[in-house]
MOPAC internal coordinates of N, CA, C and O (Angstrom, degrees):
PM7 1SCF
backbone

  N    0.0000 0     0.00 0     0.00 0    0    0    0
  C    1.4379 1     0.00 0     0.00 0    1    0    0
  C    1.5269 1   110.86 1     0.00 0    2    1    0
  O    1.2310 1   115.15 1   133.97 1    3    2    1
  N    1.5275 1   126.81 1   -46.03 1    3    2    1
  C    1.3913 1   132.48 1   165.26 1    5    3    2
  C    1.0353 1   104.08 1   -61.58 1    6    5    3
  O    1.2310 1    95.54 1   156.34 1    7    6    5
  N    1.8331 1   160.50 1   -23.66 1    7    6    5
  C    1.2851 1   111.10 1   152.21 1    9    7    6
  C    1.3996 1   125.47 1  -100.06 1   10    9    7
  O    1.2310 1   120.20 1  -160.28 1   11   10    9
  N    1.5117 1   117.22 1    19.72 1   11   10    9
  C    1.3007 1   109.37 1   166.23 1   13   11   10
  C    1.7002 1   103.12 1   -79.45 1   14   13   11
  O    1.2310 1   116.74 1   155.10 1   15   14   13
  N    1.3613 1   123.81 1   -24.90 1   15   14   13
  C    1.1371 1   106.97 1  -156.23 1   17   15   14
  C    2.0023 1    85.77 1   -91.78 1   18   17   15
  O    1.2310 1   126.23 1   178.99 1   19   18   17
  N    0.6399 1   105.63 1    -1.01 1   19   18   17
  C    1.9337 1   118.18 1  -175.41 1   21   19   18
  C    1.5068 1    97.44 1   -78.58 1   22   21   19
  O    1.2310 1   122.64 1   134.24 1   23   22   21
  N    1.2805 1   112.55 1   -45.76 1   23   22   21
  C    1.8166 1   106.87 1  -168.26 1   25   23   22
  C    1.8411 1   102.94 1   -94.89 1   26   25   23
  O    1.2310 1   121.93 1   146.23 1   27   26   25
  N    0.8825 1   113.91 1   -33.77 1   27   26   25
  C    1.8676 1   133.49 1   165.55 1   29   27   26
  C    1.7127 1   100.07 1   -25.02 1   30   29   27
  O    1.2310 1   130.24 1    96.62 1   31   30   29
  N    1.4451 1    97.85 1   -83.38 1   31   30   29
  C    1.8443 1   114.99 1   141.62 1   33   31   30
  C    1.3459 1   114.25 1     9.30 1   34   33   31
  O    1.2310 1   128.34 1    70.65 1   35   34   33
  N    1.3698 1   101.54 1  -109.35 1   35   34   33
  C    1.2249 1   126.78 1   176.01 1   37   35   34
  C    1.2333 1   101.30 1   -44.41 1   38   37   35
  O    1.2310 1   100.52 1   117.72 1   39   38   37
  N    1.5189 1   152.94 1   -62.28 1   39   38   37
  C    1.6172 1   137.23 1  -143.76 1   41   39   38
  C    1.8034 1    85.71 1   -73.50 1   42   41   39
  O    1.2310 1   120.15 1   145.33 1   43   42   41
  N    1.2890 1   117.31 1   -34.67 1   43   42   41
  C    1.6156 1   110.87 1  -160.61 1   45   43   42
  C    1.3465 1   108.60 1  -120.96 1   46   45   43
  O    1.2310 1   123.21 1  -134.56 1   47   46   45
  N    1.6151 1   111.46 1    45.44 1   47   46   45
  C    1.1466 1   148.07 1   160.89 1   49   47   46
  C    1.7249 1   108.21 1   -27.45 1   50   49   47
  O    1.2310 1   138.03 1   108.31 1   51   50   49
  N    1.5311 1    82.67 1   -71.69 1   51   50   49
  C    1.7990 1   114.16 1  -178.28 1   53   51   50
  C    1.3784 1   118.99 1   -61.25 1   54   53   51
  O    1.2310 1   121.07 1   155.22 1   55   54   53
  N    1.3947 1   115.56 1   -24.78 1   55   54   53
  C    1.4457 1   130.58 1  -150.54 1   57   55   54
  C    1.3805 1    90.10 1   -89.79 1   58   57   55
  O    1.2310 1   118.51 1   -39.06 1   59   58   57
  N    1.6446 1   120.44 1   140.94 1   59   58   57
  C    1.5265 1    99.55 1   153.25 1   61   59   58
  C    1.3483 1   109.60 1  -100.33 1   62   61   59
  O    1.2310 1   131.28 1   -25.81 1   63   62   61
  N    2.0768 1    95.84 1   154.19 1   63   62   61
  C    0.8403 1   108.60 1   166.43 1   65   63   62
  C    1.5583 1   106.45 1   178.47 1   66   65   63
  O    1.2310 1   111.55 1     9.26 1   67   66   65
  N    1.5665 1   133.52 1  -170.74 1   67   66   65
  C    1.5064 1   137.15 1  -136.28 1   69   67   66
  C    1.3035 1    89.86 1  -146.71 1   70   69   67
  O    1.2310 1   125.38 1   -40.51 1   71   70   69
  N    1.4606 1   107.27 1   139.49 1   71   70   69
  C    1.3831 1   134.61 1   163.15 1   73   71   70
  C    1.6698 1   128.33 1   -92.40 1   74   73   71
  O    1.2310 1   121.84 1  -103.58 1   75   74   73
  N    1.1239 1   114.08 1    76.42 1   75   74   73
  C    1.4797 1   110.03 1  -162.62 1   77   75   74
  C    1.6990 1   103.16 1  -118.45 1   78   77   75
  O    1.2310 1   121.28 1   -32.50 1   79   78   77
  N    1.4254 1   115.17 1   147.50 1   79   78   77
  C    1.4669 1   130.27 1  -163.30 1   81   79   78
  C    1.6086 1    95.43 1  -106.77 1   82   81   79
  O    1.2310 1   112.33 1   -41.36 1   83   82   81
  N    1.0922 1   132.08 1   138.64 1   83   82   81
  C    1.7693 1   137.93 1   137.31 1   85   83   82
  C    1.1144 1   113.26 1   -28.52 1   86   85   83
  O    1.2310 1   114.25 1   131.47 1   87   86   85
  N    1.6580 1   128.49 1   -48.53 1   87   86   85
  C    1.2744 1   129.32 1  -164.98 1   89   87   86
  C    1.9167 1    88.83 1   -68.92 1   90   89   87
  O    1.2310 1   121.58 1   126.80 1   91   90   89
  N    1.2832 1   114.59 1   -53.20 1   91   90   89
  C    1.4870 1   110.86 1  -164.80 1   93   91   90
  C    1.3620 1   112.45 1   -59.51 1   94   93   91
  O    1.2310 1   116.97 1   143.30 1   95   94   93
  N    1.2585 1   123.36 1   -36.70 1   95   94   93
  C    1.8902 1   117.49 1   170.27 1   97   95   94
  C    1.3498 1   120.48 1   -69.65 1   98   97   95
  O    1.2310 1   120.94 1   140.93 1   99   98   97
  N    1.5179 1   115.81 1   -39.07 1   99   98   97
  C    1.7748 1   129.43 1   148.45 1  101   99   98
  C    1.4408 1   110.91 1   -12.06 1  102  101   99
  O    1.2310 1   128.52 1   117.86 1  103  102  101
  N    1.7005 1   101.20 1   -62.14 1  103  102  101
  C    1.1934 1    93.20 1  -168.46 1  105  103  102
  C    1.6504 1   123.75 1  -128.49 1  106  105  103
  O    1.2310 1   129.46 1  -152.86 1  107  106  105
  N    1.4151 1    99.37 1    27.14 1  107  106  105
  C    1.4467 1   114.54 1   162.21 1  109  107  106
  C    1.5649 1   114.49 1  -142.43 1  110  109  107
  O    1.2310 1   109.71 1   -97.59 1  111  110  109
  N    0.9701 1   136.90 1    82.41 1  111  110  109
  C    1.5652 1   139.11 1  -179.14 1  113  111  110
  C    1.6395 1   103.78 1   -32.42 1  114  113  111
  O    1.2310 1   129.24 1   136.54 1  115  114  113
  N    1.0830 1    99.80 1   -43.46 1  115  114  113
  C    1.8727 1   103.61 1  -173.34 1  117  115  114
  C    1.6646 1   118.65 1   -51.77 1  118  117  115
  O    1.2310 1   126.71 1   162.70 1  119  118  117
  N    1.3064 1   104.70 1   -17.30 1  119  118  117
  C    1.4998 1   128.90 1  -169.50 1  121  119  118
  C    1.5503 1    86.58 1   -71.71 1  122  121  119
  O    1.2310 1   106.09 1   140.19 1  123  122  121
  N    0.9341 1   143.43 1   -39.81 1  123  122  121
  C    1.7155 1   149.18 1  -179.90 1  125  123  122
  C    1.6161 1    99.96 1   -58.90 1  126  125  123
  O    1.2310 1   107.50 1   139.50 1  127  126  125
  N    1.2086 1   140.91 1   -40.50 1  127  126  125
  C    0.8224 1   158.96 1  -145.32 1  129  127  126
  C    1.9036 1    99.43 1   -90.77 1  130  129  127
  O    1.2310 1   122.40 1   127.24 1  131  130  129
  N    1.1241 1   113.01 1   -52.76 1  131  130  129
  C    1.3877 1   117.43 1  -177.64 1  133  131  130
  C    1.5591 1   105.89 1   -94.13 1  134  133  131
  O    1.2310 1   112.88 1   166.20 1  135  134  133
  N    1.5514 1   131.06 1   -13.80 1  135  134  133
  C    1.1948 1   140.74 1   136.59 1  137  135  134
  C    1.2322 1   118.67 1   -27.45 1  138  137  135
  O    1.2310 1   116.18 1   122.22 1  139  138  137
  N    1.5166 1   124.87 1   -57.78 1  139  138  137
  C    1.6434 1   139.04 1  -172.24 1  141  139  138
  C    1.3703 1   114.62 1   -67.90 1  142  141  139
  O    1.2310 1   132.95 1   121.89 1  143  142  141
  N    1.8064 1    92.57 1   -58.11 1  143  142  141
  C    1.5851 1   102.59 1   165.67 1  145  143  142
  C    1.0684 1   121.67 1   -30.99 1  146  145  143
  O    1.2310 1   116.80 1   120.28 1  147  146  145
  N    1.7010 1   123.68 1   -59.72 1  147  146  145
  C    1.4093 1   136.54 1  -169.58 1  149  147  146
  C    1.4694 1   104.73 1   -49.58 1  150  149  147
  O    1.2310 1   132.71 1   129.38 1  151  150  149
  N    1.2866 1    93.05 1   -50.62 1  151  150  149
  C    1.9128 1   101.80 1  -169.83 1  153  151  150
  C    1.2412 1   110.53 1   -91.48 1  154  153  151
  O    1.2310 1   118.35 1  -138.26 1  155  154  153
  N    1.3515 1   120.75 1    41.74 1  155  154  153
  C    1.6149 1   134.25 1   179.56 1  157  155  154
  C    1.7036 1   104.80 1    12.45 1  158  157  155
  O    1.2310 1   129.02 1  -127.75 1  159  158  157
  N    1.5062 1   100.23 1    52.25 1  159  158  157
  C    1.5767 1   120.94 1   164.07 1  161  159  158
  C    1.4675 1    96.23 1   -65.80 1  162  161  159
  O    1.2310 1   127.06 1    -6.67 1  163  162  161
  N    1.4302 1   104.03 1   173.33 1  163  162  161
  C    1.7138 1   120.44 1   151.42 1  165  163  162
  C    1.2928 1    91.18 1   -94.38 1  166  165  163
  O    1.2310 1   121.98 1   -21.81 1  167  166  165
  N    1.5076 1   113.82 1   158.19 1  167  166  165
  C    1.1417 1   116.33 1   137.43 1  169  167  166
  C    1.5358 1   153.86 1   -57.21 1  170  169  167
  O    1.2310 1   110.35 1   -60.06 1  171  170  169
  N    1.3960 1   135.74 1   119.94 1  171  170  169
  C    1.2721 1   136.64 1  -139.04 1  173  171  170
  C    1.5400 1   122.42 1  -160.47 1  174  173  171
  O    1.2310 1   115.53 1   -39.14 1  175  174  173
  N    0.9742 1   126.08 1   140.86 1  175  174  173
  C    1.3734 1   116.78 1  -152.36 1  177  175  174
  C    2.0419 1    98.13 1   -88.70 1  178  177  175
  O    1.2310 1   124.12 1   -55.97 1  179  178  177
  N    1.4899 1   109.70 1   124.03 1  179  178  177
  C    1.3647 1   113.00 1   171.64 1  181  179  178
  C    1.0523 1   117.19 1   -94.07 1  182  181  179
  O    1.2310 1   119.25 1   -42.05 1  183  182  181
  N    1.4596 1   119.04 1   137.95 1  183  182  181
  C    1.6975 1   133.76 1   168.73 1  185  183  182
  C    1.6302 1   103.88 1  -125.35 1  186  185  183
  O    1.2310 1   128.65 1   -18.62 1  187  186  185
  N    1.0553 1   100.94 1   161.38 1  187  186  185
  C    1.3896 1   150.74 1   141.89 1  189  187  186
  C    1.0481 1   173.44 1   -66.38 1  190  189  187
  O    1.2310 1   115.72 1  -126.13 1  191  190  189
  N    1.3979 1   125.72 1    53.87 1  191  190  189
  C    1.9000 1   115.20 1  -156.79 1  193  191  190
  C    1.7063 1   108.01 1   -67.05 1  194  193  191
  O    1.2310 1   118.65 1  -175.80 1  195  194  193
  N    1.6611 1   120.18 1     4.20 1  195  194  193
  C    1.2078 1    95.59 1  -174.59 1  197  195  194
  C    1.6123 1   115.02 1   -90.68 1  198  197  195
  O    1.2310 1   118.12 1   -48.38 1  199  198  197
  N    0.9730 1   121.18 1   131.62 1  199  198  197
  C    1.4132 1   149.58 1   173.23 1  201  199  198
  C    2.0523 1   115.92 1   -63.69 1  202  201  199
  O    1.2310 1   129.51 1   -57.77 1  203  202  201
  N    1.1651 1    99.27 1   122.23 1  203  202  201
  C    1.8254 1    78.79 1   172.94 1  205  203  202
  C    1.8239 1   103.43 1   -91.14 1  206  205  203
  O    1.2310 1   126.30 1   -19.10 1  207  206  205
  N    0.9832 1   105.50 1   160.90 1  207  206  205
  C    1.6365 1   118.72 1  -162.39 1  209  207  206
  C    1.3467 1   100.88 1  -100.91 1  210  209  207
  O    1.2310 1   120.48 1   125.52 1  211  210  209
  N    1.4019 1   116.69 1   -54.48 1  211  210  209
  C    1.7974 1   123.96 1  -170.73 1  213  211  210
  C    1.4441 1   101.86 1   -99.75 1  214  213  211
  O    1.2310 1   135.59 1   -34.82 1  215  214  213
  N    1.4341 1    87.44 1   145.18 1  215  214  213
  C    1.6903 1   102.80 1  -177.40 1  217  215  214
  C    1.4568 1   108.82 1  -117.91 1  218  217  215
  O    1.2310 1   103.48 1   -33.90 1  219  218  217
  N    0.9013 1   147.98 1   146.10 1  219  218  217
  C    1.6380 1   151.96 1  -171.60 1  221  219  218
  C    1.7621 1   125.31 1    71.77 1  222  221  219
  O    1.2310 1   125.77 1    28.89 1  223  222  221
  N    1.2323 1   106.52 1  -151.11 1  223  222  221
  C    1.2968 1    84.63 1  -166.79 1  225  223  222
  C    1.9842 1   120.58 1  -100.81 1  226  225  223
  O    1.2310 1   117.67 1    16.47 1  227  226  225
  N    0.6018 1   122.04 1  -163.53 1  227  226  225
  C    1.7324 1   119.77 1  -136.67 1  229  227  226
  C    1.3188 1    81.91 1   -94.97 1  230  229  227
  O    1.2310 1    95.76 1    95.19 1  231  230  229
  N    1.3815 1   160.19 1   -84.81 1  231  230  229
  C    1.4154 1   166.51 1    46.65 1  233  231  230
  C    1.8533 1    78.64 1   114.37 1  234  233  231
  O    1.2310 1   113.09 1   116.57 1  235  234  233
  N    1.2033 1   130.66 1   -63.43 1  235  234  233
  C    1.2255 1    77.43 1  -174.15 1  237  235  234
  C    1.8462 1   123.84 1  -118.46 1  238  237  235
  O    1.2310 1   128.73 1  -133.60 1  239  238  237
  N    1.4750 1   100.79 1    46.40 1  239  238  237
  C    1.3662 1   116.97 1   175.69 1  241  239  238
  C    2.0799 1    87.18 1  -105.02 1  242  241  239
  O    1.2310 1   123.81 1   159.98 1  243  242  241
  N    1.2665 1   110.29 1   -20.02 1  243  242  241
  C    1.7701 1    86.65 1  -174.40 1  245  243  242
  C    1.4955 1   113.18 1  -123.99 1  246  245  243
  O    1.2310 1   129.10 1   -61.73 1  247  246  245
  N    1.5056 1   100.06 1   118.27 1  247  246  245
  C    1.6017 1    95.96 1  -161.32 1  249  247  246
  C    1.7559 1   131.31 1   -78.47 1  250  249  247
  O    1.2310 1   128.76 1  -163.65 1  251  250  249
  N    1.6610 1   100.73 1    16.35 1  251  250  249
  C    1.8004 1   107.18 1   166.85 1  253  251  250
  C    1.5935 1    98.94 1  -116.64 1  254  253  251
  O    1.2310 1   122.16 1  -138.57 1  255  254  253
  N    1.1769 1   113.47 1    41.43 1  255  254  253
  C    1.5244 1   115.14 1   178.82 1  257  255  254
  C    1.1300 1    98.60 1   -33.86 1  258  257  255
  O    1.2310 1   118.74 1    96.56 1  259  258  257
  N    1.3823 1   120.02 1   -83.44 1  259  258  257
  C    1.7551 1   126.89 1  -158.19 1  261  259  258
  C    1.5756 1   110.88 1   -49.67 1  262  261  259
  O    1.2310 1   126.45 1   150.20 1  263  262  261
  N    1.3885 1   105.20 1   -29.80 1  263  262  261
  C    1.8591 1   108.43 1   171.59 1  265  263  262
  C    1.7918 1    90.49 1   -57.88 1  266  265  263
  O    1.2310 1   114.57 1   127.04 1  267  266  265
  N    1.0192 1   127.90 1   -52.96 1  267  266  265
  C    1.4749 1   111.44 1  -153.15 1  269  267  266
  C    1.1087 1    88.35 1   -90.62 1  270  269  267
  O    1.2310 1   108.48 1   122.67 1  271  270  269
  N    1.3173 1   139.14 1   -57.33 1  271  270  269
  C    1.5662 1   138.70 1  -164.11 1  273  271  270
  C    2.0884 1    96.94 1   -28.38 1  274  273  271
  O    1.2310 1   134.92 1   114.71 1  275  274  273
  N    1.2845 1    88.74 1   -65.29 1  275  274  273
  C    1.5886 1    95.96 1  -169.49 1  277  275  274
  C    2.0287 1   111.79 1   -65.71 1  278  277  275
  O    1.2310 1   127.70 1   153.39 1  279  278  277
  N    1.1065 1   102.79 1   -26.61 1  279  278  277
  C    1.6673 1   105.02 1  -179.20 1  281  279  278
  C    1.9413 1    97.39 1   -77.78 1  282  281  279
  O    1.2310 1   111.79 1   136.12 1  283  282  281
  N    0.9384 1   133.08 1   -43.88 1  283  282  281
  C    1.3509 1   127.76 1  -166.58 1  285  283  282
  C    1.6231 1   100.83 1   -84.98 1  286  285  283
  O    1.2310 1   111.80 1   132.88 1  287  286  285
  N    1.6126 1   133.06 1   -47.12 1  287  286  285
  C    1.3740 1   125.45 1   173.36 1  289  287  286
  C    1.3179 1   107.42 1    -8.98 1  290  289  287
  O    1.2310 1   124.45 1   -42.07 1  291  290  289
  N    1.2082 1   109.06 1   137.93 1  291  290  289
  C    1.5946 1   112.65 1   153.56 1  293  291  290
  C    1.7060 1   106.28 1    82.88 1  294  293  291
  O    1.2310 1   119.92 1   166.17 1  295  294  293
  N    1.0505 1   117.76 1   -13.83 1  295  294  293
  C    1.0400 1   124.39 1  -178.24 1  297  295  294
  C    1.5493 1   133.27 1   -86.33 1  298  297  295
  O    1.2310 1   110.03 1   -18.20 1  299  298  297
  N    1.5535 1   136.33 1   161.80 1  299  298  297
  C    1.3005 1   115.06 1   172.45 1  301  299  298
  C    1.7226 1    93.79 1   -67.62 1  302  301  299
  O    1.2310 1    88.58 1  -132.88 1  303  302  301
  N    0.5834 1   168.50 1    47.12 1  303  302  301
  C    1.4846 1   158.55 1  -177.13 1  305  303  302
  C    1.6234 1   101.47 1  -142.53 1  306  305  303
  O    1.2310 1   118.38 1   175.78 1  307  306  305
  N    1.1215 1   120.69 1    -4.22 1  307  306  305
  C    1.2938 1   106.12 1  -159.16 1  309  307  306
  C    1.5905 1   110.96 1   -80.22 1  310  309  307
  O    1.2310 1   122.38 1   167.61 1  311  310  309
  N    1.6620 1   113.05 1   -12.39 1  311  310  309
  C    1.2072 1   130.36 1  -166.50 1  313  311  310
  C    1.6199 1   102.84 1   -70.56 1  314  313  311
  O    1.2310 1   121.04 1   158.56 1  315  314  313
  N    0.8774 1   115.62 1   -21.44 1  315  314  313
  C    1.7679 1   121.08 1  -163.99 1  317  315  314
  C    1.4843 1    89.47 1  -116.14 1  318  317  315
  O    1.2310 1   116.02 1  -129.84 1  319  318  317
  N    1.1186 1   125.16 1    50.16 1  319  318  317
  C    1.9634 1   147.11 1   171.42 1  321  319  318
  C    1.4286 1   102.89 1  -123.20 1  322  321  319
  O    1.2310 1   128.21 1   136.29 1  323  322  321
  N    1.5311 1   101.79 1   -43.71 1  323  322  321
  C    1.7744 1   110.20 1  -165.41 1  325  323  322
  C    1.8879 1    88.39 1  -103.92 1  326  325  323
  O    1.2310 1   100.83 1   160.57 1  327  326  325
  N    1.3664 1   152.44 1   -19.43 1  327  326  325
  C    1.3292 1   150.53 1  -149.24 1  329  327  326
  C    1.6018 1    94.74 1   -57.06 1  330  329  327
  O    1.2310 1   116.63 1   -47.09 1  331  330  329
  N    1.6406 1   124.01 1   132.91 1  331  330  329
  C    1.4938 1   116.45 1   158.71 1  333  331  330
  C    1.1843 1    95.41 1  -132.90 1  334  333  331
  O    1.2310 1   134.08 1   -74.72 1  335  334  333
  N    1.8509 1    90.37 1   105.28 1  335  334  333
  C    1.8498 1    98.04 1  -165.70 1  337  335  334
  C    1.9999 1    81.92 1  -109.34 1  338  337  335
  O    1.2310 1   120.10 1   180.00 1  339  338  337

């Protein structure tokens, strides 16, 4: 998936456009804000009907935790192990 999204990049090199993560609007609403900009929006207040479903921590909604716990360690990924979104 990192080098499709690596050559993606590169083909639309030329193209403009913005690199923005879920995790980063998750956890900054303001990130919407330079979203709009991009898309020579007005500014405007965004909602949501989606709801989060699970409450606590991740480990025990997924039942090979320790399979993943130990496959993601060490990893850029490992940050979204500890996430309490």
């Amino acid at each position: 998936m990192e080098v499709t999204a690596t050559e993606a990049l590169e083909y639309f090199n030329s193209t403009r456009h913005m690199i923005l993560y879920y995790e980063d609007i998750v956890r900054n609403r303001a990130k919407l804000v330079d979203v709009l900009e991009f898309l020579r929006l007005p500014n405007m207040d965004l909602s949501s009907r989606q709801v989060k479903i699970h409450n606590g921590p991740l480990w025990k909604h997924i039942k090979n935790w320790d399979d993943i716990n130990k496959t993601l360690s060490g990893t850029a990924y490992e940050k979204f192990l500890r996430a309490d979104y």
